[in-house]
DSSP file (Angstrom, degrees, kcal/mol; ACC not computed):
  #  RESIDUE AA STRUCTURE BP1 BP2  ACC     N-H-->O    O-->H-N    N-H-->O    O-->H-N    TCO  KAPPA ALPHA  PHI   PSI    X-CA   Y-CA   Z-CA
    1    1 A X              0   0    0      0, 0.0     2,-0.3     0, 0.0     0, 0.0   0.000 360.0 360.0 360.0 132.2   96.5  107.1  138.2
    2    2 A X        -     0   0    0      0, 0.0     2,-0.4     0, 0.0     3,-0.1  -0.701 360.0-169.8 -86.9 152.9  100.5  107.2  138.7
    3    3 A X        -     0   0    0     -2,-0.3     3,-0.1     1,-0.2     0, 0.0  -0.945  28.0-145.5-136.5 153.3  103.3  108.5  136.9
    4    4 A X  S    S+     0   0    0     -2,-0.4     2,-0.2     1,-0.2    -1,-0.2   0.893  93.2  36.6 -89.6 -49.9  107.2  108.1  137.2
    5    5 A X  S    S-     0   0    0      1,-0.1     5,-0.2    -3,-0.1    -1,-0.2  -0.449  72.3-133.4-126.7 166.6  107.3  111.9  136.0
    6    6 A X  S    S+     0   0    0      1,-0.2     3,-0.1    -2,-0.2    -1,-0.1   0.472  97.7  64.4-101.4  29.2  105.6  114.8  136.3
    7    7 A X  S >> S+     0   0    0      2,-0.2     4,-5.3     3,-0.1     3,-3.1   0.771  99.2  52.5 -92.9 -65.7  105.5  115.7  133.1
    8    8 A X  T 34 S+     0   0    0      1,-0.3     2,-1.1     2,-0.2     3,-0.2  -0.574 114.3  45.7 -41.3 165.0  103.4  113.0  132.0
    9    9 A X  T 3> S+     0   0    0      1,-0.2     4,-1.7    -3,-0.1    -1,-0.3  -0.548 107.7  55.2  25.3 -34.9  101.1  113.9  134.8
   10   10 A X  H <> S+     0   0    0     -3,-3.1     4,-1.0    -2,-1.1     3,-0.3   0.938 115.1  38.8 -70.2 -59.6  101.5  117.2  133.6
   11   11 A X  H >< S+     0   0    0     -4,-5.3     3,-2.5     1,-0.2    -3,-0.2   0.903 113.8  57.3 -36.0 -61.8  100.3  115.9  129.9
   12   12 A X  H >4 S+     0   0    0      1,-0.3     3,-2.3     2,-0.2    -1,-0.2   0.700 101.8  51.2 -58.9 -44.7   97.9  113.7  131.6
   13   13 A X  H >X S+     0   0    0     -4,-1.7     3,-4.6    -3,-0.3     4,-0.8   0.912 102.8  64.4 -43.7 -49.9   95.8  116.9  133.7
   14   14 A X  H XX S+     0   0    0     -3,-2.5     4,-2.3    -4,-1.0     3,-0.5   0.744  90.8  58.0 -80.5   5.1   95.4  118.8  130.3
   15   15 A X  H <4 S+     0   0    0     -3,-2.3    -1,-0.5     1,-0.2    -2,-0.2   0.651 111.4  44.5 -78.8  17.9   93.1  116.0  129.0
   16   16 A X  H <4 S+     0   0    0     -3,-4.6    -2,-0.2    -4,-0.2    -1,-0.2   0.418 124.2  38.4-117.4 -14.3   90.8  117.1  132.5
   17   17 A X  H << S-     0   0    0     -4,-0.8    -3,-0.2    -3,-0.5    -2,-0.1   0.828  91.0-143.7-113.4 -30.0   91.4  121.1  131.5
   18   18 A X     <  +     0   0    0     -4,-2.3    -4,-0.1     1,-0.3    -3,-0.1   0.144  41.0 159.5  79.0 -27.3   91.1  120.9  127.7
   19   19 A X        -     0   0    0      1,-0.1    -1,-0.3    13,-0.1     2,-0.2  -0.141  16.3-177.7 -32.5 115.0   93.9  123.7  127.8
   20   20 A X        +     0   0    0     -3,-0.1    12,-0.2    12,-0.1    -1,-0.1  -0.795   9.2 169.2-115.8  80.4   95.3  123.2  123.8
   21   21 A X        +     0   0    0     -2,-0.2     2,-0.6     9,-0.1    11,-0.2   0.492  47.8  81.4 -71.2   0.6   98.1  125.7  123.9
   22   22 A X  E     -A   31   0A   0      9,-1.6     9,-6.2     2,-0.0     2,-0.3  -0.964  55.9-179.6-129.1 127.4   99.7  124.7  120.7
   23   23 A X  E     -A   30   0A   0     -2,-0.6     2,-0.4     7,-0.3     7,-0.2  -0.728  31.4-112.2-118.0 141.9   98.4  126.0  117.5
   24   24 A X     >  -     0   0    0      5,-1.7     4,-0.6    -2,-0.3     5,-0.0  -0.726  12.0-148.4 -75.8 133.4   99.6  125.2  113.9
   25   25 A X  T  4 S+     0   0    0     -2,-0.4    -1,-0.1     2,-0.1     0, 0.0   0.892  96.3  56.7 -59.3 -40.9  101.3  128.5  111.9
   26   26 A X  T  4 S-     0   0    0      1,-0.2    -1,-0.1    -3,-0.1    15,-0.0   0.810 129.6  -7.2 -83.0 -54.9   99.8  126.6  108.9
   27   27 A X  T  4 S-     0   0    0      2,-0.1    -1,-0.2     0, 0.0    -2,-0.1  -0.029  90.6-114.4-151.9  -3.2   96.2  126.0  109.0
   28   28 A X     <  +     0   0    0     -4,-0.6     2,-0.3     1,-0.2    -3,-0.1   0.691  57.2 150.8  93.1  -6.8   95.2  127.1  112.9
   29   29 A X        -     0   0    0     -6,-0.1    -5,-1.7    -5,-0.0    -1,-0.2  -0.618  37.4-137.0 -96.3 154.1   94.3  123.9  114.3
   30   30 A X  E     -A   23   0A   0     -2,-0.3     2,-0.3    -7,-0.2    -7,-0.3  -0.512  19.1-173.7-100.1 156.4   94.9  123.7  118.1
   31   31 A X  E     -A   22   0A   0     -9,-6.2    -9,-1.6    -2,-0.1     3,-0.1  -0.978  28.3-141.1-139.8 172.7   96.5  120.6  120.4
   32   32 A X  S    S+     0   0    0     -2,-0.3     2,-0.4   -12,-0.2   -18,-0.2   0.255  90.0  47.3-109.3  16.8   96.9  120.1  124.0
   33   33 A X  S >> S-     0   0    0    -11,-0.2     3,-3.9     1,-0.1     4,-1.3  -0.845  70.6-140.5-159.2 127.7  100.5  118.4  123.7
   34   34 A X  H 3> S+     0   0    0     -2,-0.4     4,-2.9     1,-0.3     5,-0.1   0.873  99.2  72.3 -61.1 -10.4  103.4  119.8  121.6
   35   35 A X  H 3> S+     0   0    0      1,-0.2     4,-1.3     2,-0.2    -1,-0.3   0.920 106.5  38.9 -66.6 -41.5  104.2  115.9  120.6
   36   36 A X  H <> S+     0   0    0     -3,-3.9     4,-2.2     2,-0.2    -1,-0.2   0.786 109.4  52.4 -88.5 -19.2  101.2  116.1  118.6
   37   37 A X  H  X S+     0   0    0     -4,-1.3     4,-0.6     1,-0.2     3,-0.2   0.978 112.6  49.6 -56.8 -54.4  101.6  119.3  117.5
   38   38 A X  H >< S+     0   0    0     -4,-2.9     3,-0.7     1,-0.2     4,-0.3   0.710 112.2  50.0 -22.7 -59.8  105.0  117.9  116.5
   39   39 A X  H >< S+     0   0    0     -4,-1.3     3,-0.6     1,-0.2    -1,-0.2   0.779 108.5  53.0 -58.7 -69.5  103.2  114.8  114.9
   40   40 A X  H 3X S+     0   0    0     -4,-2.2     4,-0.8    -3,-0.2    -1,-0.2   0.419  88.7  70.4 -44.6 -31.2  100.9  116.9  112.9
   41   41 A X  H <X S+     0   0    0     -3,-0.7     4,-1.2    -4,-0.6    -1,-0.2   0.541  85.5  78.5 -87.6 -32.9  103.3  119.4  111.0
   42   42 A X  H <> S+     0   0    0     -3,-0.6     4,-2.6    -4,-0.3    -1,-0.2   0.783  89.5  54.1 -66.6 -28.7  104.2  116.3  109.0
   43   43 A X  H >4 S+     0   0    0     -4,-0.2     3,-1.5    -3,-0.2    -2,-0.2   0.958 113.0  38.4 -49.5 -85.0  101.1  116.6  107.1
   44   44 A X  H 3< S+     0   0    0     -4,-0.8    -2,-0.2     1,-0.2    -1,-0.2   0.657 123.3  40.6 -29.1 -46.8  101.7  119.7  106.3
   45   45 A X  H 3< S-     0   0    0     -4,-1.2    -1,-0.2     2,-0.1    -3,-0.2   0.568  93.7-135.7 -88.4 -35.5  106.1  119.0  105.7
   46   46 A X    <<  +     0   0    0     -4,-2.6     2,-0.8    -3,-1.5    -3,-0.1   0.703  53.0 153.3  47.2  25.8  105.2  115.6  104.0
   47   47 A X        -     0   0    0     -5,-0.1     2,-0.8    -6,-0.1    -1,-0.2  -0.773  26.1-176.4 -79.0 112.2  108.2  114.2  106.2
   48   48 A X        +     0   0    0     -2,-0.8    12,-0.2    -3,-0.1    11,-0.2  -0.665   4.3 177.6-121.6  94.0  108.0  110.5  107.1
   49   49 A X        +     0   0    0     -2,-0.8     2,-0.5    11,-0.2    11,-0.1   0.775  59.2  67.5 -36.8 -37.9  110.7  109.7  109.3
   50   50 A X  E     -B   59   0B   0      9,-2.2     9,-1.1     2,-0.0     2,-0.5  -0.783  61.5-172.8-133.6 111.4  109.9  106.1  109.9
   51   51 A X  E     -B   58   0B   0     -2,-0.5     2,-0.5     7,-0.2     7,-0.2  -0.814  32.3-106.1-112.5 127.5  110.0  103.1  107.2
   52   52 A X    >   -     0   0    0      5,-0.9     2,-3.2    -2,-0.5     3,-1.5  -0.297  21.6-144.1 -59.9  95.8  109.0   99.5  107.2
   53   53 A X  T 3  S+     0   0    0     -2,-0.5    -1,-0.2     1,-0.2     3,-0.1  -0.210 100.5  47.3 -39.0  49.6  112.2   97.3  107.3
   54   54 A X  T 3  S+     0   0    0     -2,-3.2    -1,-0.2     1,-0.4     2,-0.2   0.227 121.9  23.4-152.0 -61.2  110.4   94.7  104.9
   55   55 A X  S <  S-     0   0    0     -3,-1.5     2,-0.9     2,-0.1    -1,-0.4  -0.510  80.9-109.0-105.2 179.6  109.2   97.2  102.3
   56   56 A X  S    S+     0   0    0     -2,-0.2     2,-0.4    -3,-0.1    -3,-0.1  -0.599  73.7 134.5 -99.6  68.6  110.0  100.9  100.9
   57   57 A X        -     0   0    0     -2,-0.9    -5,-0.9    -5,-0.4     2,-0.3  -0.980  42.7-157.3-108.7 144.6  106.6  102.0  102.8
   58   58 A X  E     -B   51   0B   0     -2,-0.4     2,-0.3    -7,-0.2    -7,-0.2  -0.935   6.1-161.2-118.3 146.4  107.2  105.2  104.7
   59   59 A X  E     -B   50   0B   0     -9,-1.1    -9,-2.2    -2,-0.3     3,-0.1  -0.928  23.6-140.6-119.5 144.5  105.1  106.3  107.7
   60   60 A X  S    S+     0   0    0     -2,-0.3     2,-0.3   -12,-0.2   -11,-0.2   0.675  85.4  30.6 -38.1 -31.0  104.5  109.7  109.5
   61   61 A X  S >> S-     0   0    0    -11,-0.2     4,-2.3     1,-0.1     3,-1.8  -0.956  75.6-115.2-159.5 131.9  104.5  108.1  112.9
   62   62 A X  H 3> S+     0   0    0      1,-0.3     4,-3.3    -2,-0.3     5,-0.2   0.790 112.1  47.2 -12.1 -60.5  105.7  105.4  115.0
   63   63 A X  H 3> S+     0   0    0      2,-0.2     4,-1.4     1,-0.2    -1,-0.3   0.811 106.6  52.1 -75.7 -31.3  102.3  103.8  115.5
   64   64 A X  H <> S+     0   0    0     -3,-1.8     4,-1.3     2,-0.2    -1,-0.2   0.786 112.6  51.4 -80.4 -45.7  101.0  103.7  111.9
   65   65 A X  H >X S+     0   0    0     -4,-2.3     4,-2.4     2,-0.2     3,-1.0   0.964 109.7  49.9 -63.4 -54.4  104.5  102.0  111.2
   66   66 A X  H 3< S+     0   0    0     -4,-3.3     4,-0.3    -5,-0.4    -2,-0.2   0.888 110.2  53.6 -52.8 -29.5  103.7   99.5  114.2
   67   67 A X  H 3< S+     0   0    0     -4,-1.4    -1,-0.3     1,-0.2    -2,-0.2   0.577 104.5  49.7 -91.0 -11.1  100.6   98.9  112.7
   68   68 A X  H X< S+     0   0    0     -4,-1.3     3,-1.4    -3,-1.0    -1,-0.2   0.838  92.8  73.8 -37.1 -69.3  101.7   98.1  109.5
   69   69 A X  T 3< S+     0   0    0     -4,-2.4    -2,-0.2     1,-0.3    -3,-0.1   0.380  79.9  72.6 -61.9 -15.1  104.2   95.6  110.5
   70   70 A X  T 3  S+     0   0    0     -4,-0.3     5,-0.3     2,-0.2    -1,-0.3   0.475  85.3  71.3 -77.4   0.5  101.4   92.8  111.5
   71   71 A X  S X  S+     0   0    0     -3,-1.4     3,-1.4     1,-0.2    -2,-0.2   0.992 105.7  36.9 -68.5 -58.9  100.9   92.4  107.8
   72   72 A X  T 3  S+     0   0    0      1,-0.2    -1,-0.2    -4,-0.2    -2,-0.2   0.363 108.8  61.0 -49.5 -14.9  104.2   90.8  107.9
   73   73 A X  T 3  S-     0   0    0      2,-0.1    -1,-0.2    -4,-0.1    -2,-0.1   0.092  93.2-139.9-115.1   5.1  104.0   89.0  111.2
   74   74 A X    <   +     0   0    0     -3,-1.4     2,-0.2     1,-0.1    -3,-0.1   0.526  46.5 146.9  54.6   1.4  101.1   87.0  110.0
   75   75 A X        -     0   0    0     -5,-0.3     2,-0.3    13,-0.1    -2,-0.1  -0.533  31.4-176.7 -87.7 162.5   98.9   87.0  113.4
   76   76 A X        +     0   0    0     -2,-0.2    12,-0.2    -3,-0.1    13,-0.1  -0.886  17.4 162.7-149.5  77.7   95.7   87.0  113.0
   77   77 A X        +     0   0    0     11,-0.5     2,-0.6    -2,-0.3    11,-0.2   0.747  58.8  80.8 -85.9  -9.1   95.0   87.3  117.3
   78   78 A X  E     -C   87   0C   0      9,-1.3     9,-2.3    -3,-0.0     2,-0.4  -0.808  67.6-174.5-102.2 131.0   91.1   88.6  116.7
   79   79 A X  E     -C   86   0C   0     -2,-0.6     2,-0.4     7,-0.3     7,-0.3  -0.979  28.8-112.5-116.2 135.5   89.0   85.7  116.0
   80   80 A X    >   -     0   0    0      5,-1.7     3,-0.8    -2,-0.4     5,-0.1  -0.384  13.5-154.6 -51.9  99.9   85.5   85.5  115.1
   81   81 A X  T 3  S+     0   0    0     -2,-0.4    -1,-0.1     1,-0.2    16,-0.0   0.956  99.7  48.9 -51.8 -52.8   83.0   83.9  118.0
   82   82 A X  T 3  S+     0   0    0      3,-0.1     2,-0.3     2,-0.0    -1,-0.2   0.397 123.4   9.2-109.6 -17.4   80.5   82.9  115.1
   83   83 A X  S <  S-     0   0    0     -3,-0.8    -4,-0.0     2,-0.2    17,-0.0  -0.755  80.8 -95.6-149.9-160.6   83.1   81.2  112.6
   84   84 A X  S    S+     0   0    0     -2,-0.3     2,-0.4    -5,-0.1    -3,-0.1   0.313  81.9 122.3-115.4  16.5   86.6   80.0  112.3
   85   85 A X        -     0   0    0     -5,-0.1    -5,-1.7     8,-0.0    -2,-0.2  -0.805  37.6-177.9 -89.5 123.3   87.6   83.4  110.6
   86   86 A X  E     -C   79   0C   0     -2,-0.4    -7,-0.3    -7,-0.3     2,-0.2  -0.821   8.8-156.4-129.4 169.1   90.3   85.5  112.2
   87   87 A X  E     -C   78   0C   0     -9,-2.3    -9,-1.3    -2,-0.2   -10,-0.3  -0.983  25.7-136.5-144.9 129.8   91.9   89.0  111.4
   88   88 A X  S    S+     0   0    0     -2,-0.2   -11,-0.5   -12,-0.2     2,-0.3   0.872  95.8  58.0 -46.7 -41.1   95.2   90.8  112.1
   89   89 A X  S  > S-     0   0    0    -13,-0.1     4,-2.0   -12,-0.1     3,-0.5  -0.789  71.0-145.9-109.3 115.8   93.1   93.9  112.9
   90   90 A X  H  > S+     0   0    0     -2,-0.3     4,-2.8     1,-0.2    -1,-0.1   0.917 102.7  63.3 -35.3 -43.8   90.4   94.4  115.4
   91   91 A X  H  > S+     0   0    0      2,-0.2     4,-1.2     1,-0.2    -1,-0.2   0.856 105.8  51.6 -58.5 -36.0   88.5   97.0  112.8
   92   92 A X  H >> S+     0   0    0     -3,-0.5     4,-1.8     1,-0.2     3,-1.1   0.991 105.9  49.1 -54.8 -66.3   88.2   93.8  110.6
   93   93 A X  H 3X S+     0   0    0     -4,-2.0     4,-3.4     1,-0.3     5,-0.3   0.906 110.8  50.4 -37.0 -49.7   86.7   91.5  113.1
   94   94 A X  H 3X S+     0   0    0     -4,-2.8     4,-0.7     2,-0.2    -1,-0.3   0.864 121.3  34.0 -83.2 -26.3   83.9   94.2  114.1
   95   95 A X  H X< S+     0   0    0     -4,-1.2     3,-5.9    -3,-1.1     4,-0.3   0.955 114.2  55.5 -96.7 -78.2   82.8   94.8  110.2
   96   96 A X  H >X S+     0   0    0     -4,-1.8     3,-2.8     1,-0.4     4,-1.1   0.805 104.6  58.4 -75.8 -62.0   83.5   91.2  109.3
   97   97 A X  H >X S+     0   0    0     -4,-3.4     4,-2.7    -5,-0.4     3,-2.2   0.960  88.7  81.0 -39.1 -30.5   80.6   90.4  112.7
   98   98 A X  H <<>S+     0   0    0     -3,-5.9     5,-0.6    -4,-0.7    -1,-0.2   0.832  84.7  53.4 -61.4 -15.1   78.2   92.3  110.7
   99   99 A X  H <45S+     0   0    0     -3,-2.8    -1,-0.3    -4,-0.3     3,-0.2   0.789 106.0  46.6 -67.7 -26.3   77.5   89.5  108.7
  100  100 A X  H <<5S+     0   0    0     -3,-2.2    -2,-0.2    -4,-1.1    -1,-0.1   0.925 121.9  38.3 -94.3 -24.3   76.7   87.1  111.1
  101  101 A X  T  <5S-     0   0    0     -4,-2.7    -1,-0.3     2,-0.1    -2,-0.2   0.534 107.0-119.8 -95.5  23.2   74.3   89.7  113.1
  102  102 A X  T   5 +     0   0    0     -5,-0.4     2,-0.8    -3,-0.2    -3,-0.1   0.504  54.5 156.5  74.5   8.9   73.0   91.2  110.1
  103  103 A X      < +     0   0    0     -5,-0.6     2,-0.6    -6,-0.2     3,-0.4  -0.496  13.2 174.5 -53.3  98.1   74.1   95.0  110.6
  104  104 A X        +     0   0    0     -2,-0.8     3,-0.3     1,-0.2    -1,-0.1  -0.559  41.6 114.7-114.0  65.6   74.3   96.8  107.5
  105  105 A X  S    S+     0   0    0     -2,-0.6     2,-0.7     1,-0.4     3,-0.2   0.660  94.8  34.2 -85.9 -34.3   75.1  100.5  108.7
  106  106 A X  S    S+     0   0    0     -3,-0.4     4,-0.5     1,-0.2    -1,-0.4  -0.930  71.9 154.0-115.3 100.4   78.6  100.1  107.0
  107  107 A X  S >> S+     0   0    0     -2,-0.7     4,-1.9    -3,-0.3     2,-1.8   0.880  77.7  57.3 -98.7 -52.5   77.5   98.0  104.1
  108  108 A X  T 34 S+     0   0    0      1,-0.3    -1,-0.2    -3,-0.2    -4,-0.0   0.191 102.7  49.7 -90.9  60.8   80.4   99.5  102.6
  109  109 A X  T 3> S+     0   0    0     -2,-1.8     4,-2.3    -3,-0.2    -1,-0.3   0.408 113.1  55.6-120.0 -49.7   82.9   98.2  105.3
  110  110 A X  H X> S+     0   0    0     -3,-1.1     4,-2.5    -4,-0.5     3,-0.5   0.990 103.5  44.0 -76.6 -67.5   81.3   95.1  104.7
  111  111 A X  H 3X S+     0   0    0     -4,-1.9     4,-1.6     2,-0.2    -1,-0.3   0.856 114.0  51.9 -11.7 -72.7   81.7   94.6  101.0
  112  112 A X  H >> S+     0   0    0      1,-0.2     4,-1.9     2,-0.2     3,-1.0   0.888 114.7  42.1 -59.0 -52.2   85.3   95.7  101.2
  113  113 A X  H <X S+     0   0    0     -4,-2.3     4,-1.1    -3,-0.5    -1,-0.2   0.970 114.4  56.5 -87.4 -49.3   85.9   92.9  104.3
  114  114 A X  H 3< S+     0   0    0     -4,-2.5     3,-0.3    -5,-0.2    -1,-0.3   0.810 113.8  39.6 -28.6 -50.5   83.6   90.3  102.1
  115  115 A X  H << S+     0   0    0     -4,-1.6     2,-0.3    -3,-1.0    -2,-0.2   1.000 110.2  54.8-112.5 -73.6   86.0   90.7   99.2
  116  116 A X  H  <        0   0    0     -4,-1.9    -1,-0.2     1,-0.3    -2,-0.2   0.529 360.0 360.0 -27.7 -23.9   89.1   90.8  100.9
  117  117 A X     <        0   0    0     -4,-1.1    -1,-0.3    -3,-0.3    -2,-0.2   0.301 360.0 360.0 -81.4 360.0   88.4   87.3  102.7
C-alpha cells in the first residue's frame, strides 16, 4: 500500500501491531486511533455535530449522516439477481436474498425486510 502522509501510514501499521494506546476516562474501552477515540466520547457527551440538511435528524458521525442521506436521494443501486427488487442498502439486498434461497438464520431480518417491501 501507499500513502501521501506518513501519518496515515503511521495509522495504517497500528492495524498490523494492535497497539490501542487510547483509552476512554469513562468506561475503559481501548482504541488504536485517537479519531475514534474522538468519535466514541460522543456516546458518552450525547454530542451530534452533524445534521441532515432535509430533516432535523442529528448524527454522531460523518458516515451515519452519509448514510442517511440515500433515503433522500432515492437510489436503490443494489438490485436483486432473482427479481426486479432493488434496495438503497446493501444489508437489505443480502436479508431480502434469503427469501429466494431459503435461509432463515435471520428470520427476523427477514420479516422486517418482508414488511417493509
Amino acid at each position: 500500500m501507499k500513502f501521501l502522509q506518513s501519518s496515515s501510514f503511521s495509522d495504517h501499521m497500528v492495524t498490523h501491531t494492535g497497539e490501542k494506546p487510547y483509552r476512554c476516562s469513562l468506561c475503559g474501552k481501548v482504541f488504536s486511533l485517537n479519531g475514534n477515540i474522538t468519535h466514541h466520547l460522543r456516546i458518552h457527551t450525547g454530542e451530534t455535530p452533524y445534521q441532515c440538511n432535509q430533516r432535523e435528524k442529528v448524527f454522531s458521525d460523518s458516515r451515519s449522516l452519509k448514510y442517511h442521506t440515500i433515503i433522500h436521494s432515492g437510489e436503490t443501486p443494489y438490485q436483486s439477481n432473482q427479481c426486479d427488487k432493488a434496495f438503497s442498502y446493501n444489508q437489505k439486498l443480502t436479508v431480502h436474498m434469503m427469501i429466494h434461497t431459503g435461509d432463515i438464520t435471520y428470520q427476523s431480518k427477514l420479516w422486517k425486510c418482508i414488511l417493509t417491501q
